[in-house]
N, C-alpha and C positions, 0 to 999 in steps of 0.2 A: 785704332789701327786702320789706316789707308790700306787698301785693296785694288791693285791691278792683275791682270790674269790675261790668257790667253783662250779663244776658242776657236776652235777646229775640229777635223778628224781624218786620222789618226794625230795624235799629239807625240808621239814615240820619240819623232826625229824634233824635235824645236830644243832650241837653245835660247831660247826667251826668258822661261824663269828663270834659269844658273846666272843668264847676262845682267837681267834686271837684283837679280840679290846678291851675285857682286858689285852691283853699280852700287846699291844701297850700304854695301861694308864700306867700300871703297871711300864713298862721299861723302861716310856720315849721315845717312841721311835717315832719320829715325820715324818710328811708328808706321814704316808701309813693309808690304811683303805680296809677293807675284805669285800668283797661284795660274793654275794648268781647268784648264772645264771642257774637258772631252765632251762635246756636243756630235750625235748624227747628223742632226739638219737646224738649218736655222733659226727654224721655229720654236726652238728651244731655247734660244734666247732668253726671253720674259721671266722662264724659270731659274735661270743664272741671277738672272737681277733682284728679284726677289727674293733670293735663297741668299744675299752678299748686301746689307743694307751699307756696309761701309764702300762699296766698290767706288772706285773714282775714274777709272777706265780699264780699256779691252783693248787687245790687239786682235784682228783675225787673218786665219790661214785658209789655205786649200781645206773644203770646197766653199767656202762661206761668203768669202769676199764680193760676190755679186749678187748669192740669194739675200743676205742679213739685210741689204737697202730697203726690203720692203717691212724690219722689223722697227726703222726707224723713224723719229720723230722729226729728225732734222737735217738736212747734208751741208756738207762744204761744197763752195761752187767748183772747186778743182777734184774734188770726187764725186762732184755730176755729172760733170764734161768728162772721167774717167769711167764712169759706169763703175766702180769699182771702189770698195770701203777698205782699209785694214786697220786701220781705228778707231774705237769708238771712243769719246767721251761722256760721261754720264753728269748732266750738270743738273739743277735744282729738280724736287721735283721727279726725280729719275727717269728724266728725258733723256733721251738720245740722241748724239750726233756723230754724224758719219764722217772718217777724213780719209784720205789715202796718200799715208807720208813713203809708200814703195817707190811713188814718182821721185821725190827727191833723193830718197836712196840710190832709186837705181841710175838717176841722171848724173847725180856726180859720184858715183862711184865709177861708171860709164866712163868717162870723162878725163879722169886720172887714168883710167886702163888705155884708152886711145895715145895720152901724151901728146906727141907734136902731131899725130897720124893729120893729115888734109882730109877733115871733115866733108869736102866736099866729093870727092874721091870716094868717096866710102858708100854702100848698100847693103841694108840689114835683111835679113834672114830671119825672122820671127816663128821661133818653134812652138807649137801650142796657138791655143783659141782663145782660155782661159781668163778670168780677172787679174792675174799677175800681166798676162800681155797686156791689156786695157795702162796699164800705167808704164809699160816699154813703150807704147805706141806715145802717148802724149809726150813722153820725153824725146825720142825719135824725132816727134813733129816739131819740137823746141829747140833738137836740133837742126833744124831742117837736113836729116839723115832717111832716103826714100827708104822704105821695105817693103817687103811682102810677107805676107801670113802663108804658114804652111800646116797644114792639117790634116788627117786623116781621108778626110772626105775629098777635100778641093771645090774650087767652083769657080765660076768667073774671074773671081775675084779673090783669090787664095790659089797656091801652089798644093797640090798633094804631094804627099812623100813621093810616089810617083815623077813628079816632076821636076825630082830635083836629079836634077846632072850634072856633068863637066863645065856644059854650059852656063847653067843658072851658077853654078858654083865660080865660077869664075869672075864673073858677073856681081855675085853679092858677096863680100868678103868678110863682112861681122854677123857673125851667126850667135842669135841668141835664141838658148832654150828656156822657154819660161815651163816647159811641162814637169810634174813631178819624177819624171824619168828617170833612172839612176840616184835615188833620193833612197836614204837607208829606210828600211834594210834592203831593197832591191837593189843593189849593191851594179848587178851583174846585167843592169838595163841600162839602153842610151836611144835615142829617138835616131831611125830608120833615116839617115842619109849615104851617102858614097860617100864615106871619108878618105877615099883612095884619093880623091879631086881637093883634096886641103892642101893647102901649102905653105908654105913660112911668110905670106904675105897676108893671110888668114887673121883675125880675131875670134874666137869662138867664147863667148861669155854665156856662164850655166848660173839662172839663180838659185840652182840648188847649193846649198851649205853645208851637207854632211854626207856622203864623205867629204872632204876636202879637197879630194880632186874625183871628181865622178870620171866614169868610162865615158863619159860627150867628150871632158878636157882629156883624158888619156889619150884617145885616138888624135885629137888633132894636136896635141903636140910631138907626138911620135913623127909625127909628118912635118916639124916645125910650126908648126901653127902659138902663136902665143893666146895663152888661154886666163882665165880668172873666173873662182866662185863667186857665190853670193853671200861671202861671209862680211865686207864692208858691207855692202846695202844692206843688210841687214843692222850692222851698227848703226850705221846714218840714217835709215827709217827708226830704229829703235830710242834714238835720242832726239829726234823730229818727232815721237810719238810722246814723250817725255814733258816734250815741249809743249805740246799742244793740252796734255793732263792739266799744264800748271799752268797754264794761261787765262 
């Protein structure tokens, strides 16, 4: 029996296993099954692998996606240049390597959300610090779409919640929140901006997945704003992740 599985923490909110053992009804696809491994920290790893002799890959989530690099043996050069892993494959040997398919998830699911929008016209809003932004930013830069990081703290080089206004907002019109913010069960969280200053010329894209429309997308479409989760990238890394198992 082939073994694929998830790790993170909290594991509560993923829709990874359900995805992956409907994919496997669906497609016929026999002898594998998608298991859940609540890991605190990365370092825990090692004990996953040896405790699963059949494992053939991992996906990982929030917080893991930039510590687990240091439990690997091997990277892909598009998840070096991302700083950032969300899959691992486990090949001979029970070596490790690291991919991160969130880039192509979120770049064309991105992509399809814009439509005809003039790419060029457009300035992104980057919510969060995190390894999920690490893979907005490289697709960002592929499209050549400018943004700016916005964080708690701020600095030269990053906006603080603080400094988002009328102005910046006007300014930058695709707002993505990469933080776990409004992510169940915290249902009734959304990351600190003026969404008085949204408007129906707005994009706001949340890669959170569940709920299905977080309090980030409620607020700006109340205001017109056209919004989308992270429930495609999430398919399209998921079957990019797939791909890379059976490769």
């Amino acid at each position: 029996m082939n073994v694929y599985g998830l790790i993170g923490f909290p594991l509560t909110h993923s829709f990874s296993k359900r995805y992956f053992t409907e994919k496997f009804e669906k497609e016929g696809i026999q002898n594998c099954k998608y298991e859940l491994f609540e890991i605190r920290e990365a370092t825990e790893l090692p004990s996953v692998i040896s405790s699963q002799p059949q494992l053939k890959g991992l996906n990982v989530t929030i917080p893991h996606k930039e510590a687990v690099i240091e439990m690997l043996d091997e990277l892909d050069p598009a998840a070096e240049k991302i700083g950032a892993v969300n899959v691992i494959k486990v090949i001979e040997g029970n070596k490790l390597k690291g991919y991160n398919s969130d880039y192509y998830g979120f770049k064309n699911s991105l992509i399809k959300f814009l439509g005809d929008e003039d790419l060029k016209s457009l300035k992104a809003l980057i919510l969060g610090t995190g390894g999920a932004a690490k893979a907005v930013i490289a697709a960002l830069d592929d499209l050549a779409i400018p943004f700016k990081m916005v964080s708690r703290s701020g600095s030269q080089y990053l906006f603080s919640y603080e400094d988002v206004n009328a102005e910046v907002l006007a300014e930058y019109r695709l707002i993505i929140n990469t933080s776990p913010l409004g992510m169940y069960p915290k249902v009734d969280t959304c990351p600190a901006i003026p969404y008085e200053f949204i408007t129906e010329k707005h994009y706001l894209f949340d890669l959170v997945y569940n709920p299905e429309e977080t309090l980030f997308m409620k607020k700006g479409s109340r205001l017109g704003a056209r919004t989308k989760n992270g429930l495609e990238m999430l398919h399209l890394q998921a079957e990019k992740a797939w791909e890379i198992w059976n490769s």
